[in-house]
LOMIPA-101432 format. One record per residue: residue in three letters; chain; x, y, z of N, C-alpha, C in turn. Coordinates in pm, whole numbers. Atoms other than C-alpha are relative to their C-alpha. Last residue first. Example, Ala and Ser with C-alpha at 12.3 -4.5 7.8 and 13.67 -1.06 7.14 Angstrom:
r,c,n.u,n.v,n.w,ca.u,ca.v,ca.w,c.u,c.v,c.w
SER,A,-82,-119,-6,1367,-106,714,-77,109,73
ALA,A,89,-119,0,1230,-450,780,90,120,0
# end
This chain:
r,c,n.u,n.v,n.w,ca.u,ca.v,ca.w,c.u,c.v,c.w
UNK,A,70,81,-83,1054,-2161,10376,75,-89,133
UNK,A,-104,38,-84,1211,-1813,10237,-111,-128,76
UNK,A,-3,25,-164,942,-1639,10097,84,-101,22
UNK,A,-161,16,13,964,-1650,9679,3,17,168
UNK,A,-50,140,57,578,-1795,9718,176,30,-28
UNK,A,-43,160,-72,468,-1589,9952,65,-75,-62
UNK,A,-112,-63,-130,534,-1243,9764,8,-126,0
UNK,A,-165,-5,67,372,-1411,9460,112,-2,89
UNK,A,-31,121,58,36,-1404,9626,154,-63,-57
UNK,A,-19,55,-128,99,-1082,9768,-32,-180,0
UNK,A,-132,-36,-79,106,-932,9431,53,-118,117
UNK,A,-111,70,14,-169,-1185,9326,137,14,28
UNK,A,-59,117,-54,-464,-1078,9510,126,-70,-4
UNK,A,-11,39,-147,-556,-758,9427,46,-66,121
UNK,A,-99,-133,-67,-413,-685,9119,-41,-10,99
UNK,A,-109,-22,9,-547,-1044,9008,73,130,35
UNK,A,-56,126,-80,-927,-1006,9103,171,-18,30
UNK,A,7,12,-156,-940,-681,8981,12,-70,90
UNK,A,-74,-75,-60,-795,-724,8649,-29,15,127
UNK,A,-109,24,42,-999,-1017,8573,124,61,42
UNK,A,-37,88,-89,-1318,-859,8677,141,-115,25
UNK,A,13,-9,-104,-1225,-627,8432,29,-76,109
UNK,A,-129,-122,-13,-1099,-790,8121,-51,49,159
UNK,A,-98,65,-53,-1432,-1027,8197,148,38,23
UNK,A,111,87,-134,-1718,-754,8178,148,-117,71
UNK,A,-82,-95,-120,-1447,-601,7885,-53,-26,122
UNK,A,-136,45,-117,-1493,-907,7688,12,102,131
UNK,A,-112,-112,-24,-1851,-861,7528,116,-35,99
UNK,A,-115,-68,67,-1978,-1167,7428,49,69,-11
UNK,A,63,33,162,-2347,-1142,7500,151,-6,-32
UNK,A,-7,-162,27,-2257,-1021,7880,22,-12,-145
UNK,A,96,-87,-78,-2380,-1320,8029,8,129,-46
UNK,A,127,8,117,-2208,-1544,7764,-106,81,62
UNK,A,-16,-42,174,-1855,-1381,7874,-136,-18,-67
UNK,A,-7,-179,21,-1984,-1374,8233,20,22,-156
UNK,A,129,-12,-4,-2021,-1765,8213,-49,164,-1
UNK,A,50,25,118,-1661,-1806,8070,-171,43,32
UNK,A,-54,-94,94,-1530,-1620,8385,-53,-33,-153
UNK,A,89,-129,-46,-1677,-1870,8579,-6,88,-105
UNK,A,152,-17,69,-1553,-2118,8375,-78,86,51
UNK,A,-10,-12,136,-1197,-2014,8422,-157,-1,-51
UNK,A,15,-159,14,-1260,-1980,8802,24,21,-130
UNK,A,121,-107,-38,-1341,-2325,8819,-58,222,-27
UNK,A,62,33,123,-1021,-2415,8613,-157,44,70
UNK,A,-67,-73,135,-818,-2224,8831,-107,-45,-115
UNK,A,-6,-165,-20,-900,-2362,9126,-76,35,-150
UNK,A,104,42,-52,-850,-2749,8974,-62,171,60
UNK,A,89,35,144,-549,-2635,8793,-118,-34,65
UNK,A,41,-121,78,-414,-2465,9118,-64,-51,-84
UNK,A,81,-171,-73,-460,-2733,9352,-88,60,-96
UNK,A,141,70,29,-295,-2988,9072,-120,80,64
UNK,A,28,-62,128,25,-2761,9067,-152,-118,-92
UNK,A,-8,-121,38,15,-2775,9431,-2,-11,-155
UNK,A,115,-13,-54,26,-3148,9454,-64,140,7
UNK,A,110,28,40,280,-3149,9196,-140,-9,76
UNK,A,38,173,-53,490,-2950,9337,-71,-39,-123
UNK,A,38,30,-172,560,-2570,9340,-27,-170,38
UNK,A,-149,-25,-28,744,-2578,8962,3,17,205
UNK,A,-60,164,7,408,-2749,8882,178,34,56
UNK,A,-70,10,-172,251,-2403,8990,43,-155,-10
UNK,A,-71,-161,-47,263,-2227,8607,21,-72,139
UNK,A,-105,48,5,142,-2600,8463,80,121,46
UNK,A,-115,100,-41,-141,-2556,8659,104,-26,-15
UNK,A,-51,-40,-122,-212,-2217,8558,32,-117,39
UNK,A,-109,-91,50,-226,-2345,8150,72,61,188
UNK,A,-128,39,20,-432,-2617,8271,129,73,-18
UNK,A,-43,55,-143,-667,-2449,8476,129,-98,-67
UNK,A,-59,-92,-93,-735,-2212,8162,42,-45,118
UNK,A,-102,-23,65,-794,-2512,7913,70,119,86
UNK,A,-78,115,8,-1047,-2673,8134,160,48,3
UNK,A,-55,29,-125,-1228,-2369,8201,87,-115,35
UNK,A,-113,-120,-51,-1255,-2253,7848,38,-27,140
UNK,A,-118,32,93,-1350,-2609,7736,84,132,77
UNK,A,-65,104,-15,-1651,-2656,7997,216,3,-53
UNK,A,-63,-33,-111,-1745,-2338,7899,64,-77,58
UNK,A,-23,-105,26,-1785,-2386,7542,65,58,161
UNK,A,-108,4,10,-1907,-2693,7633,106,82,-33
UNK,A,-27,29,-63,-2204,-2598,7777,157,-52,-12
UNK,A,-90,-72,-124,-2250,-2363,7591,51,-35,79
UNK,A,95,-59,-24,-2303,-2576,7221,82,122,164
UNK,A,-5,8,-139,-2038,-2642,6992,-94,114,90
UNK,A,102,26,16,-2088,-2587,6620,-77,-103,130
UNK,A,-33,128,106,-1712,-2524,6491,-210,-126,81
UNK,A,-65,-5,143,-1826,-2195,6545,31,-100,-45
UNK,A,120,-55,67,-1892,-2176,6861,-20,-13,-113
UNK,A,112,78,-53,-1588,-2357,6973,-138,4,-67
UNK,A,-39,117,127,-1376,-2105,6769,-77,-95,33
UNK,A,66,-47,147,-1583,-1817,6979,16,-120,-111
UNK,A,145,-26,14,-1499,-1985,7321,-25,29,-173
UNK,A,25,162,-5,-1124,-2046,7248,-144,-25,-7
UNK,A,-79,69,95,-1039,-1691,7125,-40,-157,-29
UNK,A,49,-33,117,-1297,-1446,7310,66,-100,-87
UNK,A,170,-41,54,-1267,-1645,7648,-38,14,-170
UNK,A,81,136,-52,-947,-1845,7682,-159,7,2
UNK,A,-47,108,24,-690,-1635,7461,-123,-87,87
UNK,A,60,22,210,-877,-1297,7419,8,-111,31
UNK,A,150,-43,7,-933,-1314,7906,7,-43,-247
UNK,A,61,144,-49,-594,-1418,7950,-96,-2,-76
UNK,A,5,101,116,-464,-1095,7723,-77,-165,-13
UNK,A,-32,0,136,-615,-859,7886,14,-124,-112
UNK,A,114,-26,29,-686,-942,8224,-20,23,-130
UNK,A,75,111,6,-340,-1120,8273,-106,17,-50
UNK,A,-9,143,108,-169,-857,8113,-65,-80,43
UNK,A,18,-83,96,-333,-525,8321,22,-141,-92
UNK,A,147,-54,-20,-366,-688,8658,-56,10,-174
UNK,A,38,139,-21,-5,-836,8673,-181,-11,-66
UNK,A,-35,-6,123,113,-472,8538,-66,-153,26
UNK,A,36,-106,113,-74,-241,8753,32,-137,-113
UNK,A,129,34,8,-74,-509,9066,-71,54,-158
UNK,A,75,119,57,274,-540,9013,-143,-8,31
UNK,A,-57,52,162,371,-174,8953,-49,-169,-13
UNK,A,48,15,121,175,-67,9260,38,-36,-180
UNK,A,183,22,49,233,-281,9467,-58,71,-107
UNK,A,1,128,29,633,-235,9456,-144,-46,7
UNK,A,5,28,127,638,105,9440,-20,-152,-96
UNK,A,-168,38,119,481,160,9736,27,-46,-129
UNK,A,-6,-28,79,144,290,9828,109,-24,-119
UNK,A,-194,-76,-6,39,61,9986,15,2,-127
UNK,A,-3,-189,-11,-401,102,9954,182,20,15
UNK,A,91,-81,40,-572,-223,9910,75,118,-20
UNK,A,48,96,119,-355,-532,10037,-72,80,-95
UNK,A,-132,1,95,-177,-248,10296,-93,-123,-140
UNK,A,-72,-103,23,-512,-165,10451,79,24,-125
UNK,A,52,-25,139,-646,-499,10468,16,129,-43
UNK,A,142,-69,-36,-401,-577,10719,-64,60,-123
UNK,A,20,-146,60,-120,-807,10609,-133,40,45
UNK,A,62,-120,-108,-61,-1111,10814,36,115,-63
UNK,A,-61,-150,45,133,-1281,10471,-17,71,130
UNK,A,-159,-25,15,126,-1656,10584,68,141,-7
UNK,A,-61,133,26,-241,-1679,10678,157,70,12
UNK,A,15,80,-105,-487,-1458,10861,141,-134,1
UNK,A,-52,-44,-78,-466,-1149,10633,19,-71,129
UNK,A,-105,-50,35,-424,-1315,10293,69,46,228
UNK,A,-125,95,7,-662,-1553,10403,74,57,-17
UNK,A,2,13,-189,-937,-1272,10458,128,-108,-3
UNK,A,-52,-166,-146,-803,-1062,10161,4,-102,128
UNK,A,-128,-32,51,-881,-1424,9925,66,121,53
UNK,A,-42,88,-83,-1216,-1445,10069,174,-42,-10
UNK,A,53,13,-133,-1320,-1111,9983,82,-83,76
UNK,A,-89,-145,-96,-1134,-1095,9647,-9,-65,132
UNK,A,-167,87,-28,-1283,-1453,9520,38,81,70
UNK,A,-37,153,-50,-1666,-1395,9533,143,-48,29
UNK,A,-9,45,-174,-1633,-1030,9534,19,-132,39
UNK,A,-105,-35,-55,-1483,-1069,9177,-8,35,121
UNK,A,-75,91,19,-1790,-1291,9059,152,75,76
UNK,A,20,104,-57,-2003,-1039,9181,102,-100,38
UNK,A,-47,-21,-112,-1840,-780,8985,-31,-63,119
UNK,A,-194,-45,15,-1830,-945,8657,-2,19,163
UNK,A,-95,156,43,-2187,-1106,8682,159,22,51
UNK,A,16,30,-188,-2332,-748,8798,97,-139,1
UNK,A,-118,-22,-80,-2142,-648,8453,-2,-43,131
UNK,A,-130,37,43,-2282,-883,8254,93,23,98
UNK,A,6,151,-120,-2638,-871,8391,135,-34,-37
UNK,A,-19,-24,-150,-2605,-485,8273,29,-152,64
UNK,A,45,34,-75,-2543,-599,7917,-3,31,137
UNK,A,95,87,-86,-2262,-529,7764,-104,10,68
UNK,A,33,-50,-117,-2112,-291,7479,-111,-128,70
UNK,A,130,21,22,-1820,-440,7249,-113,57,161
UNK,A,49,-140,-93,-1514,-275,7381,-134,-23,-51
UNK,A,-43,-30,-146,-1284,-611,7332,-120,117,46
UNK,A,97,-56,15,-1499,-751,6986,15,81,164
UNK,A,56,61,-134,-1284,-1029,6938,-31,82,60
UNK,A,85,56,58,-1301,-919,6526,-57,-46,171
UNK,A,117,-132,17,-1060,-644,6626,-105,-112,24
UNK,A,101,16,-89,-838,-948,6693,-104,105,20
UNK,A,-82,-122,-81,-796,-976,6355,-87,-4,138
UNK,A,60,-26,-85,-893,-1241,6098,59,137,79
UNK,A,118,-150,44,-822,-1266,5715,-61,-7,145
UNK,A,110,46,10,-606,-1598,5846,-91,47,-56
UNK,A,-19,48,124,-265,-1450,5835,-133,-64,-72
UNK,A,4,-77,124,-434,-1168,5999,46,-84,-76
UNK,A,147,-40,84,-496,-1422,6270,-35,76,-135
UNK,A,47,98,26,-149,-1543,6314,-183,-2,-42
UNK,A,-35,-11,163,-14,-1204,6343,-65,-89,-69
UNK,A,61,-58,94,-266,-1143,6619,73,1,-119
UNK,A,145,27,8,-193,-1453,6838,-74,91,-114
UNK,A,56,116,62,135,-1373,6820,-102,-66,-96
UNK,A,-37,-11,165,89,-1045,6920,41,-129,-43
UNK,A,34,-102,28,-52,-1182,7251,5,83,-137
UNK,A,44,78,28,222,-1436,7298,-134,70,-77
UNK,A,-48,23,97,441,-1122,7333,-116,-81,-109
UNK,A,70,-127,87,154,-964,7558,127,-83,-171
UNK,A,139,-16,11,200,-1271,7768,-69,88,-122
UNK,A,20,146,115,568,-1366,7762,-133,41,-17
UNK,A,-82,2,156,642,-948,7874,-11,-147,-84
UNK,A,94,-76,81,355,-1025,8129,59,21,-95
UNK,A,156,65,19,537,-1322,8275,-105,126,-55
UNK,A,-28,112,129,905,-1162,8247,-151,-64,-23
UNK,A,-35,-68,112,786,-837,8449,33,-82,-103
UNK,A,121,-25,87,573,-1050,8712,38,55,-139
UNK,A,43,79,29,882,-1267,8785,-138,66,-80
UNK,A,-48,89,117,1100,-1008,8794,-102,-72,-74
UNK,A,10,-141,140,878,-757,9041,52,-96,-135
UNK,A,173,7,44,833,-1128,9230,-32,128,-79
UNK,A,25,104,58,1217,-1195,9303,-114,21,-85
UNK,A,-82,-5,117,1278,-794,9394,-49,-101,-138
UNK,A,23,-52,85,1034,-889,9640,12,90,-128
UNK,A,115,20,25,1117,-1193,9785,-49,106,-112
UNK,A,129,-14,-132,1488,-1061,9835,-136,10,-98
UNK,A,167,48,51,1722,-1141,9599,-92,-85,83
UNK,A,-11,129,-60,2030,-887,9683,-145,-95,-20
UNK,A,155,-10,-36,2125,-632,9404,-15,-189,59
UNK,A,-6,-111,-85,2497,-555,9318,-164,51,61
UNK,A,-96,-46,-127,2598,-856,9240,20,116,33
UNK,A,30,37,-129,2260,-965,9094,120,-23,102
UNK,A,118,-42,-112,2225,-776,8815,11,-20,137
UNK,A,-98,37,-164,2540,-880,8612,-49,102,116
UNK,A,-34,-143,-97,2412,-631,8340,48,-59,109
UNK,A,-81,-104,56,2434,-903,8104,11,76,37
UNK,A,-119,42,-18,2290,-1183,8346,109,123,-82
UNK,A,-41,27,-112,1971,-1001,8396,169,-43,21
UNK,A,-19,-153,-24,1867,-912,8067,120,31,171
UNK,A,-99,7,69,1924,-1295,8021,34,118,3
UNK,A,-86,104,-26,1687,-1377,8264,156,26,-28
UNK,A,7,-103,-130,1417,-1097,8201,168,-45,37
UNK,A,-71,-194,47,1441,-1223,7839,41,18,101
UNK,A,-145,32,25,1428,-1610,8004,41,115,-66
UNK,A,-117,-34,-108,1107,-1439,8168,139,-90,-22
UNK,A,12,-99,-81,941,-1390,7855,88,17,140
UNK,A,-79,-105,94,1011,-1682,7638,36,132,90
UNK,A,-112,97,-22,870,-1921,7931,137,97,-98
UNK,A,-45,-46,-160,556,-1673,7951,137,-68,16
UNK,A,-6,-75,-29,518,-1730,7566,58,88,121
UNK,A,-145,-18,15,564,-2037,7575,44,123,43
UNK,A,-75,73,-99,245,-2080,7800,120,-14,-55
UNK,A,16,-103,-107,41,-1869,7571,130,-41,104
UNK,A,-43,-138,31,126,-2063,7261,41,112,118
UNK,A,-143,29,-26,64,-2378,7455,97,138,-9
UNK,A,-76,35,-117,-257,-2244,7516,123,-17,2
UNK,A,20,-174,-65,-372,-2091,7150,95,-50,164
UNK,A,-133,-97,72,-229,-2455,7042,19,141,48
UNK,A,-118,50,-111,-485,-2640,7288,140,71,-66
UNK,A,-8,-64,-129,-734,-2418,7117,107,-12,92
UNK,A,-19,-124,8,-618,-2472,6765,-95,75,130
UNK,A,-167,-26,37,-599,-2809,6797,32,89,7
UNK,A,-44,72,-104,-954,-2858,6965,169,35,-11
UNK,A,19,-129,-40,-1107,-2592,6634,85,-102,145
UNK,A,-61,-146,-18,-931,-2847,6439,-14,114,29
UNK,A,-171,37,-50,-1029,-3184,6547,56,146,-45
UNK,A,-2,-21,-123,-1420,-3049,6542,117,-48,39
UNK,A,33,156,-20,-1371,-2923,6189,-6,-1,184
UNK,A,-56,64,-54,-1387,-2521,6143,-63,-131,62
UNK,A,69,134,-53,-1600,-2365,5939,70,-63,42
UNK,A,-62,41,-111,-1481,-1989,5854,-92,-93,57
UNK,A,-97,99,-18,-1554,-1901,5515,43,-95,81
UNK,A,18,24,143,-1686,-1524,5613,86,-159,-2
UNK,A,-150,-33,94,-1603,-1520,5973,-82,-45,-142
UNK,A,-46,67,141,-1975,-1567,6153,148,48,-85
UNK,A,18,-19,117,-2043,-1295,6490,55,-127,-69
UNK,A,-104,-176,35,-2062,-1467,6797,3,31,-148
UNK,A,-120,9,132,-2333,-1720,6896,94,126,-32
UNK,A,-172,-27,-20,-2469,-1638,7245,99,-1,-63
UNK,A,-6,-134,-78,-2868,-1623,7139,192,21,46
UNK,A,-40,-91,21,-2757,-1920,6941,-19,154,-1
UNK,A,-25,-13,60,-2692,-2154,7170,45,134,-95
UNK,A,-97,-91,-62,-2914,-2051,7412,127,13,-82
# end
């Protein structure tokens, strides 16, 4: 199975097994400054217009911010990622985003995004938010749709090069089989969200990494289900997250 799922060969490109590990947990950190870079822009954009004495910071003001600095660290991190490859003779061309999949790719994809949606609406509308599945789906305001557009759009995007096409492929490559391949991408993706809800606790920012890292390997098992094409996981990716996370977010600047 191996290498029915292998990804294309880099001319040259043999990576040791301490330095395809370094240069995953590096792709991560990378990512995770990134978001730290990103909303201290928002931060600082913020204090020079002396934003917030003439705007009051209500939940969802808080959570337009928060998504607009966390996708601006994302897409930064994002180019990053691609200067650092061209220094390499790579590009992310090479991570093969509009490659064409497999039907069992996409049932994979959208499966996998009923599996969370579904049950993730019914908690939405039973728990802290009481939203009717109406508004979680269909308000039209401006405030859903810009963070579901933009939460939806960077996480699925860029998450998806950095923990699927980026960490997976170097894995591959340094001569790692699938199981670890997924193992690794789901590891490394529950860590990066853990350390995002460590500012909620630590029992909460163990939750999420545990979550998070399930749903990382999911998402890795669609990548080898759909031969390595990303857009199967870009998708389901975006749908899961514009669905769920607006109102995810809400709760969490909520007033306790």
């Amino acid at each position: 199975m191996a290498n029915a799922y292998a990804p294309v060969p880099l001319k040259g490109c043999h990576p040791g097994l301490c330095t395809v590990w370094f240069s995953a947990l590096g792709a991560t950190a990378g990512l995770l400054a990134g978001v730290v870079v990103g909303l201290n822009l928002v931060a600082i954009a913020l204090r020079l217009t002396h934003f917030w004495a003439t705007h009051a910071r209500t939940p969802q003001l808080l959570t337009l911010l928060f998504v607009t600095g966390s996708a601006l660290g994302e897409l930064l991190a994002l180019g990053v990622l691609g200067w650092v490859l061209r220094r390499k003779d790579d590009s992310l061309l090479r991570l093969r985003l509009c490659k064409t999949s497999p039907w069992m790719g996409w049932i994979a994809a959208l499966a996998l995004t009923a599996f969370y949606v579904v049950p993730a609406v019914n908690g939405l509308h039973n728990g802290a938010a009481h939203l009717p599945w109406q508004q979680i789906f269909f308000d039209p305001s401006f405030f859903h749709l810009y963070t579901a557009l933009v939460v939806g759009l960077s996480a699925g995007l860029c998450e998806e090069v950095f923990f699927r096409a980026f960490v997976m492929d170097r894995l591959s490559r340094a001569g790692y089989g699938w199981v670890v391949q997924i193992a690794g991408s789901g590891m490394l993706f529950g860590l990066a969200h853990g350390l995002y809800g460590l500012s909620q606790g630590w029992s909460a920012g163990l939750d999420i990494m545990a979550h998070t890292a399930l749903l990382g390997a999911l998402y890795a098992i669609v990548y080898l289900l759909s031969r390595r094409s990303l857009m199967p996981c870009i998708v389901a990716h975006l749908l899961n997250d514009a669905i769920v996370l607006p109102w995810i977010f809400l709760q969490m600047f909520h007033p306790r």
